[in-house]
TORRO-570499 format. One record per residue (C-alpha): residue number from 1; residue in three letters; z negated, y, x. Coordinates in steps of 0.2 Angstrom, whole numbers, plus 5000, padded with zeros to 4 digits. Example, Ala and Ser with C-alpha at 12.3 -4.5 7.8 and 13.67 -1.06 7.14 Angstrom:
BEGIN
1:ALA:4961:4978:5062
2:SER:4964:4995:5068
// end
This chain:
BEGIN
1:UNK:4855:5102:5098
2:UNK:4860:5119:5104
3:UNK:4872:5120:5120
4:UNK:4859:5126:5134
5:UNK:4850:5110:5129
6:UNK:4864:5100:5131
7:UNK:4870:5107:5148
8:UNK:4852:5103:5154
9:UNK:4853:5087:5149
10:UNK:4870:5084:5161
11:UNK:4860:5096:5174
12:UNK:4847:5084:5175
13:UNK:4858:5067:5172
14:UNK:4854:5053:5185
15:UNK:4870:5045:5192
16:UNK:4882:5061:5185
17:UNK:4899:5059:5193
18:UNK:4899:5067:5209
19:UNK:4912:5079:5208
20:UNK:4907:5085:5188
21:UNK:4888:5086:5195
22:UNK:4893:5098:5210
23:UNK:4905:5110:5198
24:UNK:4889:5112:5187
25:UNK:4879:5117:5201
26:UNK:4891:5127:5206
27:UNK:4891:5136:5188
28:UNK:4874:5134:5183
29:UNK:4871:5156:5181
30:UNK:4889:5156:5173
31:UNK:4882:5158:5155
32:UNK:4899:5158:5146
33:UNK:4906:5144:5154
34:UNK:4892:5134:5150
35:UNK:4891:5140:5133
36:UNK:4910:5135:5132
37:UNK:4908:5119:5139
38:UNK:4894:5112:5127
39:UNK:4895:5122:5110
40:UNK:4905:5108:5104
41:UNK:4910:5090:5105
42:UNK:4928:5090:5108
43:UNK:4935:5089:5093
44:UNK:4946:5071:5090
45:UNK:4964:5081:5082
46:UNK:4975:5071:5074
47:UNK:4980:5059:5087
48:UNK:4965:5061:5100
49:UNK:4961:5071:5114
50:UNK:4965:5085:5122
51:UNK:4957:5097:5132
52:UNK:4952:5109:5150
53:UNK:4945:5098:5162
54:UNK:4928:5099:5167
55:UNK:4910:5097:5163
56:UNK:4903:5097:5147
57:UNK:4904:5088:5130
58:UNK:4919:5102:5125
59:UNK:4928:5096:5142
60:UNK:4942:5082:5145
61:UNK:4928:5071:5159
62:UNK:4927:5054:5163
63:UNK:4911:5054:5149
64:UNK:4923:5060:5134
65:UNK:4936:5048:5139
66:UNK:4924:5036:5139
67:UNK:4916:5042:5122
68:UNK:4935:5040:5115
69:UNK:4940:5024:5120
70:UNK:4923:5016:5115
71:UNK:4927:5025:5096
72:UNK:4944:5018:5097
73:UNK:4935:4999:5105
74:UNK:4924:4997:5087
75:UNK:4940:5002:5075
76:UNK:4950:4991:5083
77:UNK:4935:4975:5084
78:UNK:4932:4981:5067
79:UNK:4950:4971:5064
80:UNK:4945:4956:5070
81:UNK:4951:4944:5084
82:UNK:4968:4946:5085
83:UNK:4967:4963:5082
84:UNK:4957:4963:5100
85:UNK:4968:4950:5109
86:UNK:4984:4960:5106
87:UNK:4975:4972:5114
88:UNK:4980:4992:5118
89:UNK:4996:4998:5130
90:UNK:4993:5011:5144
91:UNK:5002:5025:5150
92:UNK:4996:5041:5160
93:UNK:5006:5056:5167
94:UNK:5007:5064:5183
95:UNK:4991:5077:5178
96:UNK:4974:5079:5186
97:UNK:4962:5063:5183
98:UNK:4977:5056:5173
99:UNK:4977:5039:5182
100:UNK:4958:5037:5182
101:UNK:4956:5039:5164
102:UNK:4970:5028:5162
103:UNK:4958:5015:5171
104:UNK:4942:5020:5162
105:UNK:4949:5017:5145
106:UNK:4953:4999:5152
107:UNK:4938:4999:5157
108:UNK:4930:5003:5140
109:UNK:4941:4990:5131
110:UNK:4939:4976:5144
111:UNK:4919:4977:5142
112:UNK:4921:4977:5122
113:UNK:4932:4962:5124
114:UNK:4952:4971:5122
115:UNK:4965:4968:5130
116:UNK:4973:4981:5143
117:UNK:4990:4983:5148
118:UNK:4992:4995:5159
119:UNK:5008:5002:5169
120:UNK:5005:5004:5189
121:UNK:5011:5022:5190
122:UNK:5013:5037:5179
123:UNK:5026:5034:5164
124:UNK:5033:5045:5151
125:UNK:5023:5045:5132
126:UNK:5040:5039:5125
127:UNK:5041:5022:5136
128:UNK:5022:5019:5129
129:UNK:5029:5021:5112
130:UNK:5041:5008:5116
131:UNK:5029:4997:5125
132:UNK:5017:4995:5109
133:UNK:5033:4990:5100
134:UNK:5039:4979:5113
135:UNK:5022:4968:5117
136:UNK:5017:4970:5098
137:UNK:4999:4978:5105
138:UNK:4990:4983:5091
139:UNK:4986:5000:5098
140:UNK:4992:5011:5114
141:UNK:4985:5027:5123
142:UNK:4994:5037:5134
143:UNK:4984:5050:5146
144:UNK:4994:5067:5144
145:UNK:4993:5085:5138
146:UNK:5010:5087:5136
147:UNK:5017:5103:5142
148:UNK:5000:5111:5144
149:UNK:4994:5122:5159
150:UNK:4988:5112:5173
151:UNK:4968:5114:5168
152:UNK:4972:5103:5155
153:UNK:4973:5084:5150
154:UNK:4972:5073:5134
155:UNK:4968:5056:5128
156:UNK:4983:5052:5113
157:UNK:4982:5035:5104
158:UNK:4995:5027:5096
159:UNK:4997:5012:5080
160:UNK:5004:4997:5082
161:UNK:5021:5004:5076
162:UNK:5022:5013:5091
163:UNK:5019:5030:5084
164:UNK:5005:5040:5085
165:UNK:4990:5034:5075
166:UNK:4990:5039:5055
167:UNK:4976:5052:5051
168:UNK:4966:5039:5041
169:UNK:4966:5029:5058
170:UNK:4961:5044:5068
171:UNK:4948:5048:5056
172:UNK:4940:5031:5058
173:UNK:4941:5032:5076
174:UNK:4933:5050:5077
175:UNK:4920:5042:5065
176:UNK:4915:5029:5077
177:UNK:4918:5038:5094
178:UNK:4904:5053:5085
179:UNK:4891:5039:5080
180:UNK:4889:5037:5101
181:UNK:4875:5052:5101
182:UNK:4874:5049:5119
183:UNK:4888:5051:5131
184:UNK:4883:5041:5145
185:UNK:4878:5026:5136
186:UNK:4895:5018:5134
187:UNK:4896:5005:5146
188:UNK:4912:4998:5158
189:UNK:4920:4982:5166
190:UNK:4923:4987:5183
191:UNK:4943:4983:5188
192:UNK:4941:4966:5199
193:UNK:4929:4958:5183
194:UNK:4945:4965:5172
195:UNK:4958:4959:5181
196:UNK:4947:4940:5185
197:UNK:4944:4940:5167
198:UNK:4963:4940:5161
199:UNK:4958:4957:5150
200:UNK:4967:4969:5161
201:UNK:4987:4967:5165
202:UNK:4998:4978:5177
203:UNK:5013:4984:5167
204:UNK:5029:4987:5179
205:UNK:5047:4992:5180
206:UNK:5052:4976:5170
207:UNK:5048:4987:5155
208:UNK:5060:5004:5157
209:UNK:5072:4991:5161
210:UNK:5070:4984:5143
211:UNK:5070:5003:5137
212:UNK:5084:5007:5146
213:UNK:5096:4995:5140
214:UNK:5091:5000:5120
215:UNK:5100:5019:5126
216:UNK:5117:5009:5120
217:UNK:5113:5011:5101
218:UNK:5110:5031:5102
219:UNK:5128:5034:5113
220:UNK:5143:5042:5105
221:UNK:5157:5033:5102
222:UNK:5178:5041:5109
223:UNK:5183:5052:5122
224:UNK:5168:5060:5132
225:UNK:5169:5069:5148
226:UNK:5160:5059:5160
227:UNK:5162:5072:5174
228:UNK:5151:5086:5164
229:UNK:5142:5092:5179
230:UNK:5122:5090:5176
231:UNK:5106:5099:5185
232:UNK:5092:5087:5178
233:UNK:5070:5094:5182
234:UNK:5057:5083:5177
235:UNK:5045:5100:5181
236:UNK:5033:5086:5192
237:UNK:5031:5075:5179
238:UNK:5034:5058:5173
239:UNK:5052:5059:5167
240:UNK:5060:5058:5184
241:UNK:5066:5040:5183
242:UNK:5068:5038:5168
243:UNK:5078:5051:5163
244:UNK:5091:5049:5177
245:UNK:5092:5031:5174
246:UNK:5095:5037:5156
247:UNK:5110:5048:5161
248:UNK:5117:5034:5175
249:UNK:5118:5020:5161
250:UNK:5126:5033:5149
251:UNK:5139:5037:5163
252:UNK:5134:5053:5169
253:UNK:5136:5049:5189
254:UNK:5137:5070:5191
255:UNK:5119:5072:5192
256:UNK:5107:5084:5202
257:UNK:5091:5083:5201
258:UNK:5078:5098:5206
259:UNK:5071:5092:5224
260:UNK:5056:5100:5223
261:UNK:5050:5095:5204
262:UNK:5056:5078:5205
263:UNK:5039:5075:5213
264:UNK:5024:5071:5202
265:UNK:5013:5087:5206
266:UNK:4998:5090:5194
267:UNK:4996:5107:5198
268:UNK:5015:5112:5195
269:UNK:5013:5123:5208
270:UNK:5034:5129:5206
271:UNK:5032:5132:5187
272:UNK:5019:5145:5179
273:UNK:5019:5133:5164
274:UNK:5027:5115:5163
275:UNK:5037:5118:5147
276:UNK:5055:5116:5144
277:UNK:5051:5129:5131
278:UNK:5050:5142:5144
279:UNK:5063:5152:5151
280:UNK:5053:5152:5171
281:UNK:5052:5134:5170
282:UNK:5071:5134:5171
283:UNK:5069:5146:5186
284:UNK:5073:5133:5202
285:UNK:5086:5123:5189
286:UNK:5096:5139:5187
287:UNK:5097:5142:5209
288:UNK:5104:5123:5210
289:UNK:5115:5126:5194
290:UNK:5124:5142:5199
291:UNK:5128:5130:5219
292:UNK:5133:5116:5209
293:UNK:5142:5126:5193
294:UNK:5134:5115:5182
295:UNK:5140:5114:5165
296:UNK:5123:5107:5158
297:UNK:5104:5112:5165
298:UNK:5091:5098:5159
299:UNK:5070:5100:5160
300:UNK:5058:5088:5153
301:UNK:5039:5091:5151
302:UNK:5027:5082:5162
303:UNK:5027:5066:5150
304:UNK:5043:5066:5145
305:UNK:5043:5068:5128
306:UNK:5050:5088:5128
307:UNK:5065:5093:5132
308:UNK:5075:5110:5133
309:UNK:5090:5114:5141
310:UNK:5103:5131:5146
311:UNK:5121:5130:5149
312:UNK:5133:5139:5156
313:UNK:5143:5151:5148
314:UNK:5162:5159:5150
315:UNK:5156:5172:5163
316:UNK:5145:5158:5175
317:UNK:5128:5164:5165
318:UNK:5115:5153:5158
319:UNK:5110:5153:5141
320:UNK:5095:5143:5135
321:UNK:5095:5136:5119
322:UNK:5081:5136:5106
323:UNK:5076:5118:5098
324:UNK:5083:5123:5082
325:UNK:5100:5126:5093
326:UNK:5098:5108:5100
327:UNK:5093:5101:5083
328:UNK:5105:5109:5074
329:UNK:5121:5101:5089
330:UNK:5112:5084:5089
331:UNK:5111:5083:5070
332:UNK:5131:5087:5069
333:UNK:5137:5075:5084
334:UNK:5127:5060:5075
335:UNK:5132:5063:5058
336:UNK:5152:5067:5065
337:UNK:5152:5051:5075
338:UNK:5144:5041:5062
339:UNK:5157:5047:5048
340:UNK:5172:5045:5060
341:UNK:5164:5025:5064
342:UNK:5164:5023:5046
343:UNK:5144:5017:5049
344:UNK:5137:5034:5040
345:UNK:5125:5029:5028
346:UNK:5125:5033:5010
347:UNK:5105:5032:5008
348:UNK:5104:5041:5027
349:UNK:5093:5056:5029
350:UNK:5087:5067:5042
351:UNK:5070:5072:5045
352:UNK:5062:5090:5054
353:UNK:5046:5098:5050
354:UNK:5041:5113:5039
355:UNK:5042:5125:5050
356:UNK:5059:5120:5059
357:UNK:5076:5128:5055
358:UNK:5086:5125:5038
359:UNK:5103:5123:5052
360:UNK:5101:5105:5053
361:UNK:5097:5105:5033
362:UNK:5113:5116:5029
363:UNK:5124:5103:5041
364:UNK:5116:5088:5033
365:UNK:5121:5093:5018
366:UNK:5138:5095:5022
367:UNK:5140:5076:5025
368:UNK:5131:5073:5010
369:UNK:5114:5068:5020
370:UNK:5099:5072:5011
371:UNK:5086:5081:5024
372:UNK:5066:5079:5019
373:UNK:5052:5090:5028
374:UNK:5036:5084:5036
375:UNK:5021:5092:5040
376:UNK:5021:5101:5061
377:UNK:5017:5087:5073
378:UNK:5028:5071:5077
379:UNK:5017:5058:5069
380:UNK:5023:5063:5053
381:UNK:5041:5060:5057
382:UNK:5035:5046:5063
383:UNK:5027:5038:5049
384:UNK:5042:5042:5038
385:UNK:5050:5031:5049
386:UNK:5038:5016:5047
387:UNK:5040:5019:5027
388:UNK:5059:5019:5028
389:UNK:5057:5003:5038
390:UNK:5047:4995:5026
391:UNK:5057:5003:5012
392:UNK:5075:5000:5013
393:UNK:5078:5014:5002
394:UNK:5081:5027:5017
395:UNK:5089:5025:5033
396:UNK:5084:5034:5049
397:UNK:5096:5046:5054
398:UNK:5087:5057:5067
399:UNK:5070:5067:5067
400:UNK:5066:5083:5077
401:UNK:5055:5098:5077
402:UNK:5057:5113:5085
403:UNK:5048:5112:5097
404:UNK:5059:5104:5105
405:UNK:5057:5085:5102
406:UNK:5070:5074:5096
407:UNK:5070:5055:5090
408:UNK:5086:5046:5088
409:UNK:5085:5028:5090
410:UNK:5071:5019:5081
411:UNK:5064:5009:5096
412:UNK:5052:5024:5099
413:UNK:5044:5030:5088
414:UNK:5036:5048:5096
415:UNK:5050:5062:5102
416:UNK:5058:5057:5117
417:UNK:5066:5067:5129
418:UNK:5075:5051:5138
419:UNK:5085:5050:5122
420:UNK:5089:5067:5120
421:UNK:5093:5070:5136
422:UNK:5105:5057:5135
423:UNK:5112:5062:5119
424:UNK:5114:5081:5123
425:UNK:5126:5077:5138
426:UNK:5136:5067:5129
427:UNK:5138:5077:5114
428:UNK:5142:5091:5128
429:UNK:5153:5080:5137
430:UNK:5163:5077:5121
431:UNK:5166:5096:5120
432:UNK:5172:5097:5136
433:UNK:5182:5085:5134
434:UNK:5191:5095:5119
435:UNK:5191:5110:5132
436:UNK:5173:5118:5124
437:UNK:5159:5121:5131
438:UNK:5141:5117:5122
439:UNK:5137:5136:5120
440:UNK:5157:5136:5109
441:UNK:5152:5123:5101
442:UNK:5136:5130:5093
443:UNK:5144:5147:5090
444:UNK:5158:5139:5080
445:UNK:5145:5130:5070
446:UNK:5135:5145:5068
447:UNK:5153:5154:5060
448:UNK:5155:5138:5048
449:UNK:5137:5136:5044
450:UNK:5129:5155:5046
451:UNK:5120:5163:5059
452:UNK:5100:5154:5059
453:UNK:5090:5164:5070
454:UNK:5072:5160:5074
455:UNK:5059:5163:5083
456:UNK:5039:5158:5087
457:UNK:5026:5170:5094
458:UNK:5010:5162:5100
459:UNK:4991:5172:5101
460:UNK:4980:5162:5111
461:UNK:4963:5166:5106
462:UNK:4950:5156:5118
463:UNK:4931:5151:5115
464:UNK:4921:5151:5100
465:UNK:4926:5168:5097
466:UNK:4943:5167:5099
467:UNK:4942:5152:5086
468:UNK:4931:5163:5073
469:UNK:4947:5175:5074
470:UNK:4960:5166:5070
471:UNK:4952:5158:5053
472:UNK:4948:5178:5049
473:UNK:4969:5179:5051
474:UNK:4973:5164:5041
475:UNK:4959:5170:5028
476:UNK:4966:5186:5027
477:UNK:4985:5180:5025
478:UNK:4980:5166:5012
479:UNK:4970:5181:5001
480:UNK:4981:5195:5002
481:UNK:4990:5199:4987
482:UNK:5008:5206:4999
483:UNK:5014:5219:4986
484:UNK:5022:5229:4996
485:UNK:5024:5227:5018
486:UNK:5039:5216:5021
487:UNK:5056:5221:5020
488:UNK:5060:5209:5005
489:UNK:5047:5204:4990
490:UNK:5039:5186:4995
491:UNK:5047:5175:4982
492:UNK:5038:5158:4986
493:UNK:5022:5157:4994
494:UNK:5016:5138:5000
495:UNK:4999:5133:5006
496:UNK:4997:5115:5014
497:UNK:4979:5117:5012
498:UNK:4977:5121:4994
499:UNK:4991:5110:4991
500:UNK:5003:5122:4982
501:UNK:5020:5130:4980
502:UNK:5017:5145:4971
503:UNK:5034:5156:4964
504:UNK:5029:5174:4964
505:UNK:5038:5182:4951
506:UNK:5037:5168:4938
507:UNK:5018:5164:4942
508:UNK:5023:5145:4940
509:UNK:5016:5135:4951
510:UNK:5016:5117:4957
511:UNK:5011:5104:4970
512:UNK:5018:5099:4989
513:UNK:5021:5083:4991
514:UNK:5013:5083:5007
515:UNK:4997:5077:5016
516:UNK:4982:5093:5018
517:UNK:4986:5105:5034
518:UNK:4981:5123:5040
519:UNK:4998:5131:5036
520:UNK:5005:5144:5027
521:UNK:5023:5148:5025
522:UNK:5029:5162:5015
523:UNK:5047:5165:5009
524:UNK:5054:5183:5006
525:UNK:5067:5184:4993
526:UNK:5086:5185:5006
527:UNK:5080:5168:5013
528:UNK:5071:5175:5027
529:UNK:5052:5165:5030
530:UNK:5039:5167:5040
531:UNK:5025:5150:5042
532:UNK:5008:5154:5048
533:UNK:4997:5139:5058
534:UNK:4984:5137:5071
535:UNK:4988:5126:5087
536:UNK:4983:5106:5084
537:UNK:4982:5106:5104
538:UNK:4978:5122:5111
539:UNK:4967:5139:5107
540:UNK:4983:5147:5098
541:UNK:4988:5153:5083
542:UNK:5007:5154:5079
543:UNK:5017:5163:5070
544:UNK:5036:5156:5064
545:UNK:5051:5166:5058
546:UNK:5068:5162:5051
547:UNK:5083:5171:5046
548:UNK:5098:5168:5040
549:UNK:5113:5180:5038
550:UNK:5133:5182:5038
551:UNK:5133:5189:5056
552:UNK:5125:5189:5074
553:UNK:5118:5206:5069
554:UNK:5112:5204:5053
555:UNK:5103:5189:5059
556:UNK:5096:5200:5074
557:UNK:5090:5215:5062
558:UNK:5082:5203:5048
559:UNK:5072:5193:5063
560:UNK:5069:5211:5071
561:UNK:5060:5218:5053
562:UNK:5049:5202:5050
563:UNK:5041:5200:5064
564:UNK:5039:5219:5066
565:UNK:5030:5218:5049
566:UNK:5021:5201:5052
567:UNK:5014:5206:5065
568:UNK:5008:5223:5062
569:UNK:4996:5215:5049
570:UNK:4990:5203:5062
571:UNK:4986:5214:5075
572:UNK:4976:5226:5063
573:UNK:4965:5208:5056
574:UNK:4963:5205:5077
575:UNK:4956:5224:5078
576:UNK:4947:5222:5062
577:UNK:4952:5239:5053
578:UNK:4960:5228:5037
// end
């Protein structure tokens, strides 16, 4: 079915929702709108949805919500009864549409006989996690996009151990939810029939209180400085509560939160993106940290599962740190507390993603923690934590990603920024309290480990054409040969696709132990790397460096020539002259 058939056949849809119906209207002569919003089905990514809003069967709407839930209604009837009466967890963030598609996936279930529980206002993505676990529901959903613009919203399922669903879960889900050829024909229990029926349940606050008190397994243990002076922003989204509880139960009484993004807005109308990645997002938590002299500035994305934070250096500035940086502290706390207690593990490892620094490896190693790499995305560190549950083996340690998602205690099993936001204020409190700040105590880490140093540049490439482009980049970088172009000869070469770790110079090669993925990462012969990998979430492709070196400056000029090189080729594939 081409697309201008497809947008006919919403045009011409009797009963389309109201507000959907009128956009179309409005757009009907807007051919590349509508091409964009019917060329595809959105596509079902490794834990579900996400999407613009809109019309259109490429659009987050009411319709592929529906479409969704009903796939993720027949995998879980196809486990039988008491797969059905345990029934799914619900949790939606402050976004556009977020509470009414929390309510239409109740609606899908409840009509296909599930179970709903569902919370009564917007909650952060880790307290789902911790709700599938706590009322041992075989599945959960949580209606977010994360950190991305305001157009967007997203449809995320999780397992029954709380982390996001496996990929041969999501590719039964996507199997089912694409044998419904017609979007409108999944049917709904209205709310009162729900609630009459005993299929829908409202979730409240009884349940962060059950999260809350879990924080005392991930505090540190001796002197902490309970007086480090905090500026906390949820940037509109759901982490408000939860995150200052967090840091009250922890102690931390010296608390500020950012007024005007403490309420849920889902336009974020302070921020130009919602993303504690971002240096603007900060911009409002810098005003109230320089009135306050904060030691320690906090954001959370909208569902709580980010986090980033800047603090304050010897001459009152600001300095954000990367997630590597916050990895790389968080990994060293844990591991010095945990040796000091006596309670360190012999069989204790670490976990982080391919792309993510080799800081927290190189400390790790220094306790004598062995450190294992997963594939980008949070579900893999995840799952790793369901094996070494199941196989005493291995004992979690913590798990993070660059991207700046951390897991510490094993009651969640997603990234959670209520944990790390508790965790990064006390392991800033403890330096404090040895007369440090954070900022000394990374540098002094950096002079006993090396200088890491990396970065991440992002090309967003929209539409079907901007998705054609960025297979021709990651053709062209899996094809080359790479004689010469780089500051260093590429020494190893691995491609998650192909499955293979291929050593240049010897010509031996063998296979990754990992699951299939779009990446390519490429290491130069001094240590520098360089990963290539296309966005899971959004219309990017992105483009990961690392260095290490002796000195600040070394590190600067090796990260400087990569990406100068790296990227050169990139934009000449983009213009098409290679």
């Amino acid at each position: 079915m081409t697309w201008q058939v497809e947008a006919a056949k919403w045009l011409h849809q009797e009963n389309l929702e109201a507000t959907l119906k009128q956009q179309l209207l409005n757009e009907e002569n807007n051919q590349a709108l509508l091409e964009d919003s019917f060329y595809k089905n959105l596509s079902f990514g490794t834990a579900g949805l996400r999407g613009e809003l809109g019309f259109g069967t490429n659009r987050m709407n009411i319709y592929t919500v529906r479409k969704a839930a009903q796939g993720l209604a027949l995998y879980i009837k196809g486990h039988g009864e008491a797969a059905r009466n345990r029934g799914v967890a619900i949790a939606y963030d402050s976004r556009h549409l977020s509470a009414e598609f929390g309510l239409e996936v109740a609606k899908v279930l409840g009509f296909n006989g599930i179970r709903s529980f569902l919370f009564d206002e917007l909650q952060s993505t880790p307290l789902l996690s911790y709700s599938v676990r706590e009322l041992n529901t075989f599945s959960g959903v949580v209606i977010t996009a994360s950190h991305n613009p305001a157009e967007y919203n997203g449809f995320k399922v999780y397992g029954e151990d709380g982390g996001q669903v496996t990929l041969e879960a999501a590719t039964a889900i996507t199997a089912y939810a694409e044998s419904i050829k017609n979007l409108f024909s999944v049917e709904v229990m209205e709310e009162a029939s729900l609630l009459s029926e005993g299929l829908l349940t409202y979730l409240d606050n009884d349940m962060s209180n059950r999260y809350l008190k879990q924080l005392d397994r991930i505090l540190l243990n001796g002197e902490l400085d309970k007086q480090l002076t905090i500026v906390y922003s949820p940037l509109h989204g759901a982490g408000g509560k939860l995150v200052s509880k967090g840091l009250e139960v922890a102690g931390f009484t010296n608390v500020t939160m950012v007024n005007e993004q403490a309420i849920p807005d889902p336009d974020f109308t302070t921020v130009k993106y919602p993303n504690p990645e971002e240096a603007q997002a900060f911009d409002l938590a810098l005003e109230y940290g320089h009135k306050v002299k904060a030691d320690l500035l906090i954001a959370t994305d909208p569902d709580a599962d980010r986090m980033g934070v800047a603090v304050r250096d010897a001459q009152n500035n600001y300095v954000f740190l990367t997630g590597n940086q916050i990895g790389a502290l968080l990994v060293h706390a844990l591991l010095e507390d945990k040796l000091k207690r006596g309670i360190l593990p012999t069989n204790g490892v670490v976990l982080k993603t391919i792309v993510t620094s080799e800081f927290g490896r190189a400390i790790a190693d220094s306790y004598g923690v062995q450190t294992q790499n997963v594939l980008t995305g949070f579900k893999f560190i995840s799952e790793k934590v369901l094996d070494f549950e199941r196989n005493a083996a291995s004992t979690f340690l913590i798990g993070y990603e660059e991207s700046y998602g951390y897991l510490i205690g094993d009651f969640v099993r997603d990234k959670d920024a209520v944990q790390a936001s508790v965790l990064i204020a006390s392991v800033a409190a403890r330096y404090k309290a040895n007369g440090q700040t954070l900022l000394e105590g990374l540098h002094a880490l950096f002079e006993q480990y090396g200088f890491y140093l990396e970065e991440l540049e992002s090309i967003q490439l929209k539409g079907k054409t901007g998705m054609a482009k960025i297979d021709e980049i990651m053709n062209y970088f899996r094809t080359a040969s790479f004689e010469s172009g780089f500051v260093q000869p590429i020494a190893i070469i691995e491609d998650y696709s192909a499955g293979y770790v291929f050593h240049v110079k010897t010509g031996i090669q063998h296979s990754l132990d990992l699951p299939i993925a779009n990446v390519l990462k490429f290491k130069l012969a001094d240590g520098t790397w360089f990963a290539i990998r296309p966005s899971g979430t959004e219309p990017k492709i992105k483009f990961y460096f690392g260095v290490k070196a002796d000195t600040q400056a070394e590190s600067d000029e090796r990260l400087l020539a990569i990406k100068t090189d790296v990227m050169a080729i990139v934009e000449k594939v983009i213009a098409g002259s290679l």
